[in-house]
N, C-alpha and C positions, 0 to 999 in steps of 0.2 A: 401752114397757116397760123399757128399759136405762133411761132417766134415772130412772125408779121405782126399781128394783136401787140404782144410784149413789148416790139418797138413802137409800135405806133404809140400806146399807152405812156409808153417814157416819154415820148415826143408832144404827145396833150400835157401830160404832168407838167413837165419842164416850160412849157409853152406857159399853163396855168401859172407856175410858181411867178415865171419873170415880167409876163405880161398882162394878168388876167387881176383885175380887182373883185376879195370879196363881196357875195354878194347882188353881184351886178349879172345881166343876164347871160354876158358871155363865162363868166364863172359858172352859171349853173349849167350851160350848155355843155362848156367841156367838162363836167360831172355825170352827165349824161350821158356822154361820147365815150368816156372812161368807162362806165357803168356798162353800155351795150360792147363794148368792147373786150372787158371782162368775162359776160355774159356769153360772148360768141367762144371766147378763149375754152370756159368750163363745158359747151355743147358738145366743142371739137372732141374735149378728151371724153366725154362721154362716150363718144361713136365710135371713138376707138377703141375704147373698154369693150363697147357691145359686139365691134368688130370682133375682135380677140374672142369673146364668149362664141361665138356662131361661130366661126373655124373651129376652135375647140367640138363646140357642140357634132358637129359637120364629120369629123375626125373619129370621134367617139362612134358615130354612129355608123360609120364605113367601114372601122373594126369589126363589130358587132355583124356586121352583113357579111365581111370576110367570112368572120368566125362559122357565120350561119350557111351560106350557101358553099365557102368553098368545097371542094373538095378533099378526102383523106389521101394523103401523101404517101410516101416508103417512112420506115421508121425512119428515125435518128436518134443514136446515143439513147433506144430503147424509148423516145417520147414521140407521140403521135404529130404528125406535120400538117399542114394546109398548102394544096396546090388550085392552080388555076384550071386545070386540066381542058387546057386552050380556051376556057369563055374571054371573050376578048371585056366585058366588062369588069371580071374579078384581077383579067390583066391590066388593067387601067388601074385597079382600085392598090392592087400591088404596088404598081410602078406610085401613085402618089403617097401610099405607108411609109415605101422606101422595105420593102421587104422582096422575098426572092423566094421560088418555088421551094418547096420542102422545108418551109420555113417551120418551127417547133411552135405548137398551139401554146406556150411557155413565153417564148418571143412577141408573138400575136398581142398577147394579153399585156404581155409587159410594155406594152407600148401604150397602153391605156393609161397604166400605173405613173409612169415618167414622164407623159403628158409632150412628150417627144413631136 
């Protein structure tokens, strides 16, 4: 929707420049058109900003639940693991980490850190 805004804004601009006399109401109009135009441009990327935050947010905090209810795992390379130990929701929450039973509570964490 922003590159729709972007054209269409050229397309007032250029309209304004070639046909639009200062001053006159159709000049304030498409200033107007321009202005709510822009306006809708800056919301968009708002929402996508806030978009981005709440997955973030969403992520961070299904870590933290991994972290907390899974299960303790077989070692690995001597550091504690995290399994699902068949809850089919910690296996949901797996499969959208992108992580794999007996994963290193090292891993877990570092997925926070990288924002991955």
């Amino acid at each position: 929707m922003a590159n729709k805004n972007v054209e269409a804004i050229e397309v007032i601009e250029t309209y304004k420049r070639d046909y639009s006399y200062p001053g006159t109401h159709c000049d304030r109009m498409l200033k107007l058109a321009i202005e709510a135009l822009e306006s809708m441009q800056e919301l968009e990327e708002l929402r996508e900003k806030q978009k981005k935050c709440e997955c973030k947010d969403l992520r961070e905090a299904l870590i933290y639940m991994v972290g907390q209810f899974a299960y303790g795992g077989k070692k690995k390379y001597g550091q504690d693991t995290v399994c699902t130990g068949g809850m089919s929701a910690l296996e949901i929450a797996f499969d959208v980490l992108g992580i794999k039973e007996n994963t290193t509570h090292k891993k877990l964490w570092s997925l926070m850190e990288d924002g991955e």
